[in-house]
PDB file of N, CA, C and O in Angstrom:
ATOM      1  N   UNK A   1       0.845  -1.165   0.000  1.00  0.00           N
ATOM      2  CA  UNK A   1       0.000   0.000   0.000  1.00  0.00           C
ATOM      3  C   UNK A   1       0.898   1.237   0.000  1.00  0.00           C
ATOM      4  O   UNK A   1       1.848   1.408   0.763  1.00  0.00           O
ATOM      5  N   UNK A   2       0.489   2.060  -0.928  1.00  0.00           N
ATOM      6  CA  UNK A   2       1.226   3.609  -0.676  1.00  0.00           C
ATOM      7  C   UNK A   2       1.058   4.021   0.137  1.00  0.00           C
ATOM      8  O   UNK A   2       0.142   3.680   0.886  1.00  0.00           O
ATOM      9  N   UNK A   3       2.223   5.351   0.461  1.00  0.00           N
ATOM     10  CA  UNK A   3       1.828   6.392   1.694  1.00  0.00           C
ATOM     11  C   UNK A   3       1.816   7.620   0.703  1.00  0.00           C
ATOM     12  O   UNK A   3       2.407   7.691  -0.375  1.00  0.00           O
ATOM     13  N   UNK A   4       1.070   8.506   1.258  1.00  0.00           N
ATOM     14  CA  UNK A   4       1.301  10.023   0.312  1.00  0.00           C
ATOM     15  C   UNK A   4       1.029  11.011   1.943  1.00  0.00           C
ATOM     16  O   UNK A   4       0.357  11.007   2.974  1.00  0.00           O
ATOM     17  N   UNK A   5       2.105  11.772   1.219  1.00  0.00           N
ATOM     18  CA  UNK A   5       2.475  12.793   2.417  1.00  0.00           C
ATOM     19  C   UNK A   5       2.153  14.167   1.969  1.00  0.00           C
ATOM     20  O   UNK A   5       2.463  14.391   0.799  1.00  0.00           O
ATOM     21  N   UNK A   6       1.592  15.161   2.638  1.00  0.00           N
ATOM     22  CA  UNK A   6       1.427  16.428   1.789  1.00  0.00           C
ATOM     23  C   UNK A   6       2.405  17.589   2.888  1.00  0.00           C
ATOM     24  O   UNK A   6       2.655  17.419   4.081  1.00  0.00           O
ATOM     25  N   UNK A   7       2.796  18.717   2.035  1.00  0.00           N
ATOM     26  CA  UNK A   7       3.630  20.012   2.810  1.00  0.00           C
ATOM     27  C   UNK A   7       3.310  21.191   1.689  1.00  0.00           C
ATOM     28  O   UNK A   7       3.899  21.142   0.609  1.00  0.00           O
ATOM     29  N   UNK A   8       2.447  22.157   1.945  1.00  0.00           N
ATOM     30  CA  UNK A   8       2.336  22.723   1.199  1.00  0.00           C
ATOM     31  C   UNK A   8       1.571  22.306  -0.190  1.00  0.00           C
ATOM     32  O   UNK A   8       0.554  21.631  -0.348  1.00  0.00           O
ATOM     33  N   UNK A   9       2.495  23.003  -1.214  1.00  0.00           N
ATOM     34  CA  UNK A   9       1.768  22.319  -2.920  1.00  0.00           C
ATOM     35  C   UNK A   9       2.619  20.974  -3.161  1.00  0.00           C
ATOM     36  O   UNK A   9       2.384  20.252  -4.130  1.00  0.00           O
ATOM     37  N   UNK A  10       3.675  20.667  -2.168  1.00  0.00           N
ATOM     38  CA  UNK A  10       4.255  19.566  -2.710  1.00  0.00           C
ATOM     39  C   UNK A  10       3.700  18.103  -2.240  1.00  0.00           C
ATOM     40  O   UNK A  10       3.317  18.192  -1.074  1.00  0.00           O
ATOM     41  N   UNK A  11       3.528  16.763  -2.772  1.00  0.00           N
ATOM     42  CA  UNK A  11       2.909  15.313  -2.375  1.00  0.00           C
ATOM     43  C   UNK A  11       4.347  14.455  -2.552  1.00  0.00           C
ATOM     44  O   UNK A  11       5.155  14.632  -3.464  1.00  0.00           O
ATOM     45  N   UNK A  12       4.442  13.690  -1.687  1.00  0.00           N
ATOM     46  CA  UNK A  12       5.180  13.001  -1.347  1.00  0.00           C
ATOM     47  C   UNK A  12       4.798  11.544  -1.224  1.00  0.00           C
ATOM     48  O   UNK A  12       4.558  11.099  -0.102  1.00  0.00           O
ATOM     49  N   UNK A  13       4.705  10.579  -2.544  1.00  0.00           N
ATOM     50  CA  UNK A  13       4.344   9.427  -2.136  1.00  0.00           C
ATOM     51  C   UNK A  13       5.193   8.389  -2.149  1.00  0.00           C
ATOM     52  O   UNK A  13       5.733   8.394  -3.255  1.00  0.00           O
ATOM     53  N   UNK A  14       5.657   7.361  -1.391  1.00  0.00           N
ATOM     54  CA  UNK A  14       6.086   6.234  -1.044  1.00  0.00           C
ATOM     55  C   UNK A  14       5.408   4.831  -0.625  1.00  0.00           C
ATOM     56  O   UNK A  14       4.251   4.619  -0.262  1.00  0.00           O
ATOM     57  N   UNK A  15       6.539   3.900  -0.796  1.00  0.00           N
ATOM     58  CA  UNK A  15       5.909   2.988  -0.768  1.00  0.00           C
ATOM     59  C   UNK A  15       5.274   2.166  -2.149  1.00  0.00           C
ATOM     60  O   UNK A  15       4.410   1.299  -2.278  1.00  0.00           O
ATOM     61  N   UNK A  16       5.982   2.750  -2.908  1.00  0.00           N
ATOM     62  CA  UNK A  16       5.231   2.447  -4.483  1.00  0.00           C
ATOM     63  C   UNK A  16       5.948   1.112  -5.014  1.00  0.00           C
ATOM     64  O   UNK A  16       5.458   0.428  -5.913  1.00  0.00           O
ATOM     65  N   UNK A  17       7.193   0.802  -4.350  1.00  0.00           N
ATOM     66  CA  UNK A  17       7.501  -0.608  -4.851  1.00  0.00           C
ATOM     67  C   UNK A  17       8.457  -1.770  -3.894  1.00  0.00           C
ATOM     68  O   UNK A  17       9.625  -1.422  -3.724  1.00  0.00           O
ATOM     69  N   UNK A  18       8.225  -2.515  -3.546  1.00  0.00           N
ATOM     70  CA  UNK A  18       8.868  -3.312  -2.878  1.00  0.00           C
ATOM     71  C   UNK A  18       9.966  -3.505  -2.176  1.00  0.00           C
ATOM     72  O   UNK A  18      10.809  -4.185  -2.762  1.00  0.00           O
ATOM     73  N   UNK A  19      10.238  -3.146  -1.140  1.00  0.00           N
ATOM     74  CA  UNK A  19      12.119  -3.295  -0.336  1.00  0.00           C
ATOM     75  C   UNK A  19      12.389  -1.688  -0.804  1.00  0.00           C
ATOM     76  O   UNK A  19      13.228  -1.820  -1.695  1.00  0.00           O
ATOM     77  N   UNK A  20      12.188  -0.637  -0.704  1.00  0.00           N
ATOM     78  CA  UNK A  20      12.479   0.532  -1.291  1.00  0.00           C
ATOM     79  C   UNK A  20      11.867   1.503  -0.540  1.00  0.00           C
ATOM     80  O   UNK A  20      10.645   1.572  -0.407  1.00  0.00           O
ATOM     81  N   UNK A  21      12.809   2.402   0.053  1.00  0.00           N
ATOM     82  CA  UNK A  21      12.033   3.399   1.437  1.00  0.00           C
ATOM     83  C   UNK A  21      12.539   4.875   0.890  1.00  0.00           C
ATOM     84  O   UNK A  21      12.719   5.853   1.615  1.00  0.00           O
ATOM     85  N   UNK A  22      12.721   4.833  -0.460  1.00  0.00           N
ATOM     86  CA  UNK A  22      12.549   6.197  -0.788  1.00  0.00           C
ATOM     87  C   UNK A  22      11.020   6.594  -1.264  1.00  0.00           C
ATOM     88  O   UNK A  22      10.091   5.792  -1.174  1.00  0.00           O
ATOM     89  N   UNK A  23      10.869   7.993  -1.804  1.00  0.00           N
ATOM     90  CA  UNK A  23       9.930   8.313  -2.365  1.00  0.00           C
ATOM     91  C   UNK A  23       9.618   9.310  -3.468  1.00  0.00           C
ATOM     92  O   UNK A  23      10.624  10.007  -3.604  1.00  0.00           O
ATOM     93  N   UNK A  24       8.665   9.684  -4.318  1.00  0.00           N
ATOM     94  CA  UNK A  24       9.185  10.267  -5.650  1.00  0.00           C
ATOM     95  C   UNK A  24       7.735  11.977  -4.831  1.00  0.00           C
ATOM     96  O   UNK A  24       6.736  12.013  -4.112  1.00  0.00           O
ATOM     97  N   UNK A  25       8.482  12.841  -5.488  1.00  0.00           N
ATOM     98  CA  UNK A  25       8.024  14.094  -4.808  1.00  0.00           C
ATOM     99  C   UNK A  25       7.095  14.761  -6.426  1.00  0.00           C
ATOM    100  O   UNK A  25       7.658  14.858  -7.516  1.00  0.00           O
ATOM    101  N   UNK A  26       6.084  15.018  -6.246  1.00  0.00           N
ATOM    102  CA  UNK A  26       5.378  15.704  -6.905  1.00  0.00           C
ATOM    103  C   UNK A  26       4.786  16.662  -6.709  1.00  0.00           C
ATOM    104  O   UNK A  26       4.503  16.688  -5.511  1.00  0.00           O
ATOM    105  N   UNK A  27       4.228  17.934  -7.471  1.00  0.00           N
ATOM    106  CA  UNK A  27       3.239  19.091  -7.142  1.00  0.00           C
ATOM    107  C   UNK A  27       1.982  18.914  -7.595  1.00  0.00           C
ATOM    108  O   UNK A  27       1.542  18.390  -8.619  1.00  0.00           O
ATOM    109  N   UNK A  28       1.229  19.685  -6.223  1.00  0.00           N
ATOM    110  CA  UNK A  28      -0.200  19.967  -6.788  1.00  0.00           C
ATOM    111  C   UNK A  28      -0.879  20.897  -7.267  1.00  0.00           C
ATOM    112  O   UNK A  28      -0.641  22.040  -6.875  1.00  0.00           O
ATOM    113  N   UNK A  29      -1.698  20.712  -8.044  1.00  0.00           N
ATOM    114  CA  UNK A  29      -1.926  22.120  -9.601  1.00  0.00           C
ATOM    115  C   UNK A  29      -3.614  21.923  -9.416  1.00  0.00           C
ATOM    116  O   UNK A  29      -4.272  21.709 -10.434  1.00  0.00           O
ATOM    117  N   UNK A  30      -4.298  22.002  -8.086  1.00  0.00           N
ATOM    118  CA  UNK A  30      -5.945  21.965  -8.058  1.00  0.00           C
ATOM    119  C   UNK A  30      -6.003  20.888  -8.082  1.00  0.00           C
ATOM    120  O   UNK A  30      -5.154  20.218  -7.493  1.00  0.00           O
ATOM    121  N   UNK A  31      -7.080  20.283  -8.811  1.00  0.00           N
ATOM    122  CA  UNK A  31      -6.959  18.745  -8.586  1.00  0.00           C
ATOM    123  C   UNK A  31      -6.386  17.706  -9.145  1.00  0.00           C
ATOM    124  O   UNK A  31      -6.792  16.666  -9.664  1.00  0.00           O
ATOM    125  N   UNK A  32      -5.309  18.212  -8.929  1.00  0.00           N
ATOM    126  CA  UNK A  32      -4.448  17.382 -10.181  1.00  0.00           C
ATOM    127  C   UNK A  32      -2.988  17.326  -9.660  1.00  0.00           C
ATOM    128  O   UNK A  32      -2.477  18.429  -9.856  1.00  0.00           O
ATOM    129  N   UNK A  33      -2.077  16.423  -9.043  1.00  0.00           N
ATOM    130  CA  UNK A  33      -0.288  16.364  -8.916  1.00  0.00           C
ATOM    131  C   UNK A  33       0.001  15.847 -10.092  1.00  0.00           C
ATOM    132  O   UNK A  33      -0.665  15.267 -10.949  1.00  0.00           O
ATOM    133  N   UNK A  34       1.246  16.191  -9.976  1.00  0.00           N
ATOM    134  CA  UNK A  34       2.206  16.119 -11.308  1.00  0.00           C
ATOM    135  C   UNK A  34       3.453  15.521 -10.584  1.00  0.00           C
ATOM    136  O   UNK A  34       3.951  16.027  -9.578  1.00  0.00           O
ATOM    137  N   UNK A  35       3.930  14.326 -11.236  1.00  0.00           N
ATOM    138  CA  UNK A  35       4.792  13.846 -10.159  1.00  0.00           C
ATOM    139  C   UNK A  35       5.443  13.983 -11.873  1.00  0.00           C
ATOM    140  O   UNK A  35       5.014  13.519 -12.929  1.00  0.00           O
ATOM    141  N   UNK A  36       6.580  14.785 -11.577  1.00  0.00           N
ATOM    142  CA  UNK A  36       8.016  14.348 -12.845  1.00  0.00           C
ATOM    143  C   UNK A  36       8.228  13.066 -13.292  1.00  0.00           C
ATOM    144  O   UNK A  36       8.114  12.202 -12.423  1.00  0.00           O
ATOM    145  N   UNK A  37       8.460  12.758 -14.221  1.00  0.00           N
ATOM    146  CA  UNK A  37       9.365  11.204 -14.458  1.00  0.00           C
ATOM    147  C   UNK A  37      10.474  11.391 -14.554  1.00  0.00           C
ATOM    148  O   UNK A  37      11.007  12.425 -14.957  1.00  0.00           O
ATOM    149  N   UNK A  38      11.046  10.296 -14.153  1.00  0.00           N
ATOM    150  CA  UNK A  38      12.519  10.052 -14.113  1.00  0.00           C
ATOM    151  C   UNK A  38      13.129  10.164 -12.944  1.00  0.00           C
ATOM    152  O   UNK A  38      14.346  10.149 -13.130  1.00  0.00           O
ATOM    153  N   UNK A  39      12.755  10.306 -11.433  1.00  0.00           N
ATOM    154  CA  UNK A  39      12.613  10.085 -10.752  1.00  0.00           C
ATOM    155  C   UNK A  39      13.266   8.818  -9.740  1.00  0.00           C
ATOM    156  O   UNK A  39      12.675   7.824  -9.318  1.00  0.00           O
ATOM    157  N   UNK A  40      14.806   9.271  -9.502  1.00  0.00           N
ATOM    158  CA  UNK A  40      15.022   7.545  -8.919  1.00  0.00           C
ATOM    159  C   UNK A  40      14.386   6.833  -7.721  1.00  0.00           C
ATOM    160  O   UNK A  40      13.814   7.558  -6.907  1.00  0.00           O
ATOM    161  N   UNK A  41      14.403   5.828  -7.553  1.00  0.00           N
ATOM    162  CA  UNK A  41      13.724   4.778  -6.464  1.00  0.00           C
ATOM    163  C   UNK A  41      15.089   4.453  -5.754  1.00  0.00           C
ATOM    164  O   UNK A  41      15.315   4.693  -4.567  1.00  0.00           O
ATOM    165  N   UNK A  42      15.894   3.924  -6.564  1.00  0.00           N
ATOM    166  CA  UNK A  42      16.716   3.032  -5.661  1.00  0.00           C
ATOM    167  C   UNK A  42      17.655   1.666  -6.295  1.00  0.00           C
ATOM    168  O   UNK A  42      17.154   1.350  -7.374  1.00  0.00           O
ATOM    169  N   UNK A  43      18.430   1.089  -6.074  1.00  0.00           N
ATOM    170  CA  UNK A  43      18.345  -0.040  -6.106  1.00  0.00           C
ATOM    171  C   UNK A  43      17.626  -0.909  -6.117  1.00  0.00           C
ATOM    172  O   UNK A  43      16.856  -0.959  -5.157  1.00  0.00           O
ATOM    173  N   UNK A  44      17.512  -2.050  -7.227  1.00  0.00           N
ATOM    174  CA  UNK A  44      17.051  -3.706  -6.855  1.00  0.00           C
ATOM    175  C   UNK A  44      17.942  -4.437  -6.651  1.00  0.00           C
ATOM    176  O   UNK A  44      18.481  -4.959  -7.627  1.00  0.00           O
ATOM    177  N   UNK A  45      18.290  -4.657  -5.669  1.00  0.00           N
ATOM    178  CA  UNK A  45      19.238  -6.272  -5.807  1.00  0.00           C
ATOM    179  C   UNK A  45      18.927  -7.534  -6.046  1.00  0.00           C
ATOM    180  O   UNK A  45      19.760  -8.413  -6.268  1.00  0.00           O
ATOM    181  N   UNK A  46      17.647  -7.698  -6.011  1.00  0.00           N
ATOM    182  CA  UNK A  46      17.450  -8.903  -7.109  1.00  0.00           C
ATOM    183  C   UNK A  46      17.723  -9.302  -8.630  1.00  0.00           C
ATOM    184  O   UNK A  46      18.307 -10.209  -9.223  1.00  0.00           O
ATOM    185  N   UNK A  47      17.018  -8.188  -8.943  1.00  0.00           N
ATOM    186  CA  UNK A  47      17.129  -7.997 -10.501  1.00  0.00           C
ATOM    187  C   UNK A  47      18.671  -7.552 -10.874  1.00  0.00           C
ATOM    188  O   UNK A  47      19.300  -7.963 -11.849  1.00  0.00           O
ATOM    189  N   UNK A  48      19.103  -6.694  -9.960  1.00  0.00           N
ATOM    190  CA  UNK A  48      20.721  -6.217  -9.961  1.00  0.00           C
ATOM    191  C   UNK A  48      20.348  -4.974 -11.139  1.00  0.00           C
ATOM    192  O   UNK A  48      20.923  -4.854 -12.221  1.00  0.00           O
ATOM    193  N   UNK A  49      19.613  -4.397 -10.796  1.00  0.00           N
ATOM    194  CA  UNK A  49      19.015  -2.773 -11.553  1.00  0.00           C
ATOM    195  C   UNK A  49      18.891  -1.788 -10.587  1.00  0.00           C
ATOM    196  O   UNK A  49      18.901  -1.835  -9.357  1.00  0.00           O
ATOM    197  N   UNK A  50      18.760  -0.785 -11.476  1.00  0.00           N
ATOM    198  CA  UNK A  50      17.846   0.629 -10.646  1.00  0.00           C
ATOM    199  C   UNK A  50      16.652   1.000 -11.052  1.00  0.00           C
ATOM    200  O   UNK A  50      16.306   0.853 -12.224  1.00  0.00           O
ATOM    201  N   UNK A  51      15.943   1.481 -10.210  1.00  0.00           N
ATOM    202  CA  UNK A  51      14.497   1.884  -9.904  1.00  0.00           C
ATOM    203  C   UNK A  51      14.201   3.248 -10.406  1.00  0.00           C
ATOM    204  O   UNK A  51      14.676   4.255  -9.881  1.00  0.00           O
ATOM    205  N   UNK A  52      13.597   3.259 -11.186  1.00  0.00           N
ATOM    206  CA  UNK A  52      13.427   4.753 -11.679  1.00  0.00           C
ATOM    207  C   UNK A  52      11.641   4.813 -12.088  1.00  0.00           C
ATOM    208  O   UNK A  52      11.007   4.063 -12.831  1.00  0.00           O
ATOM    209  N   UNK A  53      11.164   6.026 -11.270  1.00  0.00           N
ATOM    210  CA  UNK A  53       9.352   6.643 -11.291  1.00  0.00           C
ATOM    211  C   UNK A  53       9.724   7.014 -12.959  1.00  0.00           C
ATOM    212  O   UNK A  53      10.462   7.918 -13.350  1.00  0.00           O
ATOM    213  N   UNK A  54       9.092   6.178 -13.656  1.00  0.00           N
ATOM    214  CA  UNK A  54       8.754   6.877 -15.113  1.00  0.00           C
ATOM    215  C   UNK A  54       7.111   6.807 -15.615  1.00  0.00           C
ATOM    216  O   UNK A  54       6.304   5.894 -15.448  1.00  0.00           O
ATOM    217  N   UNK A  55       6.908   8.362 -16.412  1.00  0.00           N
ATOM    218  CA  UNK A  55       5.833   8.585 -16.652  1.00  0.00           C
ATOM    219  C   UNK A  55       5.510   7.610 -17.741  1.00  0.00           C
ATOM    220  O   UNK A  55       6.518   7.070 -18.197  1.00  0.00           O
ATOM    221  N   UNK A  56       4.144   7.161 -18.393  1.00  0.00           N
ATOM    222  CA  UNK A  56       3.910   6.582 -19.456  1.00  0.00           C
ATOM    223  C   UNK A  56       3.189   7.448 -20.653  1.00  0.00           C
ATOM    224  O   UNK A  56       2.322   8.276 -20.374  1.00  0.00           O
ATOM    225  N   UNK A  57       3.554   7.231 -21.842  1.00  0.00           N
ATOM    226  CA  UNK A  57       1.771   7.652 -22.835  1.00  0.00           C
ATOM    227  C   UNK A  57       0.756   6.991 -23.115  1.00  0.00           C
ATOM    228  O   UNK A  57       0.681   6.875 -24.339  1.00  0.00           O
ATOM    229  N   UNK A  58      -0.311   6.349 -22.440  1.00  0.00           N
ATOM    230  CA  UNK A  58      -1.194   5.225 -23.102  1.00  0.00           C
ATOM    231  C   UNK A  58      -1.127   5.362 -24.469  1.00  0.00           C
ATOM    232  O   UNK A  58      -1.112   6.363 -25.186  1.00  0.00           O
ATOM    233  N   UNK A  59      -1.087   4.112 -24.721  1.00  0.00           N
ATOM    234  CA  UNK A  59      -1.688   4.325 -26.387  1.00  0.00           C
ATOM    235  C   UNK A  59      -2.409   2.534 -26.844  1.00  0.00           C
ATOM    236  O   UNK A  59      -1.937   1.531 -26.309  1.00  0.00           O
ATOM    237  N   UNK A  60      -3.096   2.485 -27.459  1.00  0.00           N
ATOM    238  CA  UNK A  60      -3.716   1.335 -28.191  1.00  0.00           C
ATOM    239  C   UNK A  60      -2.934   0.405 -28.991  1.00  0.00           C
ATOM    240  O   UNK A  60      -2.186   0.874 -29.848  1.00  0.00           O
ATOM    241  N   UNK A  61      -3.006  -0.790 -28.831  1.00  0.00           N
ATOM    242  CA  UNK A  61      -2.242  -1.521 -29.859  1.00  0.00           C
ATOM    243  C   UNK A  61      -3.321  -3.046 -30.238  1.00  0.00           C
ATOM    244  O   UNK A  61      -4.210  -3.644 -29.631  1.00  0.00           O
ATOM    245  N   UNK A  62      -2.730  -3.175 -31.379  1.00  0.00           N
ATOM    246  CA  UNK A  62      -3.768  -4.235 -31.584  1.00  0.00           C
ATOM    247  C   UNK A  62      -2.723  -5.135 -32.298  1.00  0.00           C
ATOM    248  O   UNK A  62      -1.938  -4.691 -33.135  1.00  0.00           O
ATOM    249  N   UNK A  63      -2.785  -6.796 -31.796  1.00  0.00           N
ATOM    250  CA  UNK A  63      -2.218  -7.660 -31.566  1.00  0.00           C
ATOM    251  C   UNK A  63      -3.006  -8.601 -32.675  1.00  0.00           C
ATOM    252  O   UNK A  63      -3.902  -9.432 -32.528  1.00  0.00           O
ATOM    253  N   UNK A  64      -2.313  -8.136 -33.829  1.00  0.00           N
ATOM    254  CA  UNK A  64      -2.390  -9.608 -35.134  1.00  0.00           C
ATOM    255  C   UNK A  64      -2.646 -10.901 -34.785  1.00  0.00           C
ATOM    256  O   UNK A  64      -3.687 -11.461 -35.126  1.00  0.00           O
ATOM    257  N   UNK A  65      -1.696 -11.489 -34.062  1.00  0.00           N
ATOM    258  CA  UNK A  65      -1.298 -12.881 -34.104  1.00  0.00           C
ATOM    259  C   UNK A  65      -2.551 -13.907 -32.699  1.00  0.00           C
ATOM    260  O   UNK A  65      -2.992 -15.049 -32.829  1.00  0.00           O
ATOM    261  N   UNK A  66      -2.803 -12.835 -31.393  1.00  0.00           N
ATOM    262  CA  UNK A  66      -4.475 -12.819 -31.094  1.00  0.00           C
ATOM    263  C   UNK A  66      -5.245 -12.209 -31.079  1.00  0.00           C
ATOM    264  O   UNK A  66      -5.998 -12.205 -30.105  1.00  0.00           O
ATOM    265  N   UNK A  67      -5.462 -11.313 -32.251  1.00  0.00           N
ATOM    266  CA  UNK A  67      -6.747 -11.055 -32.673  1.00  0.00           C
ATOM    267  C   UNK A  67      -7.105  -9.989 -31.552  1.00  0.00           C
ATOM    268  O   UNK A  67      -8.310  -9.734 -31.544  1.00  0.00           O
ATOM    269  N   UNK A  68      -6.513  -9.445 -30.800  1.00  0.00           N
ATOM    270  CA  UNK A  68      -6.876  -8.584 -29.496  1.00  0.00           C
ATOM    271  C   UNK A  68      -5.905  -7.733 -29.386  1.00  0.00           C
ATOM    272  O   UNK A  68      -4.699  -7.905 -29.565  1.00  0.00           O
ATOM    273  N   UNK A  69      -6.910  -6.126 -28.863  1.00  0.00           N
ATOM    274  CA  UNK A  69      -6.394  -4.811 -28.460  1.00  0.00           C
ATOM    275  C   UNK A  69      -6.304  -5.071 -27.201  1.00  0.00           C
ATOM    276  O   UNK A  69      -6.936  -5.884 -26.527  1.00  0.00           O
ATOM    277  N   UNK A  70      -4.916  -3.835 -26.710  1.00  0.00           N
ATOM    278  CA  UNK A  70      -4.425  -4.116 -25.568  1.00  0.00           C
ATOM    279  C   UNK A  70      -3.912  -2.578 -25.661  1.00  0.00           C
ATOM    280  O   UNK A  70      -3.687  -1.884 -26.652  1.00  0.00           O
ATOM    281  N   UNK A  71      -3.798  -2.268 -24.146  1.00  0.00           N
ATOM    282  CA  UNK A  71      -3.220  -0.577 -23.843  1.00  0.00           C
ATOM    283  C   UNK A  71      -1.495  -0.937 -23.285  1.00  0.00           C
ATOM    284  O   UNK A  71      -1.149  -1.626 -22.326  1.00  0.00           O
ATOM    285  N   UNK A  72      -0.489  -0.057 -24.456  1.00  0.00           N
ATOM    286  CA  UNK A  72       0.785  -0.339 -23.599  1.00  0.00           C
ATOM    287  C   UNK A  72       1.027   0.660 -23.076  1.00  0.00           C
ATOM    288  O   UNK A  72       0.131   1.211 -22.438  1.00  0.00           O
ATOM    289  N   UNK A  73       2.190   1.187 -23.153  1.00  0.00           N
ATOM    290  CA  UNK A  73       2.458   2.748 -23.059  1.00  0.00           C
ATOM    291  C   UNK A  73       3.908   2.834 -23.046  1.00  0.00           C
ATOM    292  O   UNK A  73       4.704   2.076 -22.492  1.00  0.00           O
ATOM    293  N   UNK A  74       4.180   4.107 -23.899  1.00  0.00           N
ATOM    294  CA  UNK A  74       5.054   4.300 -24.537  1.00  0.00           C
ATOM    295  C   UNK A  74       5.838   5.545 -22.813  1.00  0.00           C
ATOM    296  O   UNK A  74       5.178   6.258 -22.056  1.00  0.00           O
ATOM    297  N   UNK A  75       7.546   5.259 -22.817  1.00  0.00           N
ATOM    298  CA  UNK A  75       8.040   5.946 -21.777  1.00  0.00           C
ATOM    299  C   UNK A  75       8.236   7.449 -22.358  1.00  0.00           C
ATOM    300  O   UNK A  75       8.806   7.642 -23.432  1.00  0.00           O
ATOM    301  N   UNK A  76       7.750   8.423 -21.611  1.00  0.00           N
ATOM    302  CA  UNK A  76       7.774   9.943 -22.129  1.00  0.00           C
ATOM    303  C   UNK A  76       9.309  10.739 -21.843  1.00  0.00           C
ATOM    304  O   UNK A  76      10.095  10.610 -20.905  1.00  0.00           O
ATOM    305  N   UNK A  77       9.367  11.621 -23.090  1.00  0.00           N
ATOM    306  CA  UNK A  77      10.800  11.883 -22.763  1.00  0.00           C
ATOM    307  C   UNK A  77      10.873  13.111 -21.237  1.00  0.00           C
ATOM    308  O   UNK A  77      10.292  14.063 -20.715  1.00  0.00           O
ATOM    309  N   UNK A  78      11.804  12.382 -21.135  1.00  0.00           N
ATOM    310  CA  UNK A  78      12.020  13.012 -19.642  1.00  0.00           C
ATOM    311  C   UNK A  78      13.493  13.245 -19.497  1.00  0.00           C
ATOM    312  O   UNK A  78      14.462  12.865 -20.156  1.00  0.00           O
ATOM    313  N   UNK A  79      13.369  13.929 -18.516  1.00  0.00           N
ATOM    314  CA  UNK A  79      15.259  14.228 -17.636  1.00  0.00           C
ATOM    315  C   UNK A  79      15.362  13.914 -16.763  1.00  0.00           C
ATOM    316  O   UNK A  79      14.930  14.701 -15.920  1.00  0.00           O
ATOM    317  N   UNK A  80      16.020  12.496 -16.171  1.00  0.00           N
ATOM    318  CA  UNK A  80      16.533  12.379 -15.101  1.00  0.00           C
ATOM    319  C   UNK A  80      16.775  13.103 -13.907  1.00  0.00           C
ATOM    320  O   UNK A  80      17.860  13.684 -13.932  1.00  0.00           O
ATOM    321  N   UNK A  81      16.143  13.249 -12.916  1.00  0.00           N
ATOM    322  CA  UNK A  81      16.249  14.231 -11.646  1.00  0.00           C
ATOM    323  C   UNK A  81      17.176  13.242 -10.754  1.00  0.00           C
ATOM    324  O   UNK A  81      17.057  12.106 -10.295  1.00  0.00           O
ATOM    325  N   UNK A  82      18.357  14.463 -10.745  1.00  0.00           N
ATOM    326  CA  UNK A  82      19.364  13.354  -9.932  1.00  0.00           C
ATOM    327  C   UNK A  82      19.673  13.958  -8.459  1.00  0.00           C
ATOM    328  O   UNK A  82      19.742  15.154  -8.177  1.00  0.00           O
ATOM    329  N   UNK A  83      19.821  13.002  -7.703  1.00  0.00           N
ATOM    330  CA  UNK A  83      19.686  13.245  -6.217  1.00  0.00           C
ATOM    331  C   UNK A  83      21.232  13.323  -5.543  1.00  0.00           C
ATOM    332  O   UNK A  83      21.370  13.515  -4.335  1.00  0.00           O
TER     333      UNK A  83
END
């Protein structure tokens, strides 16, 4: 389960992925936060990667081979916010 923290216009949510006690900081614009992408998490040492909050673009795709639409999403260009 997430935590979201508020201070002001800024939201602070954590808890967004497994073994990982950082958190990715976003603003609020009315009813609406805007959390940046690109955003690091952290380490995985399982996978032996890093964790990075990235935004998506939905978009539609439709799958020839079964006959079925599906939503992927494409990663938006972003800049790395480095800590």
């Amino acid at each position: 389960m997430a935590k979201v923290g508020f201070s002001g216009d800024k939201v602070y949510l954590s808890n967004i992925y497994a073994n990982t006690s950082s958190c990715v900081v976003g603003t609020r614009q009315g009813n609406t936060v805007n959390f940046p992408s690109g955003q690091y998490l952290g380490a995985n040492s399982y996978y032996k990667s890093h964790l990075y909050f990235m935004g998506v673009t939905p978009c539609t795709v439709y799958d020839p081979v079964y006959e079925e639409t599906y939503t992927d999403g494409t990663i938006k260009n972003t800049k790395l916010i480095k800590h």
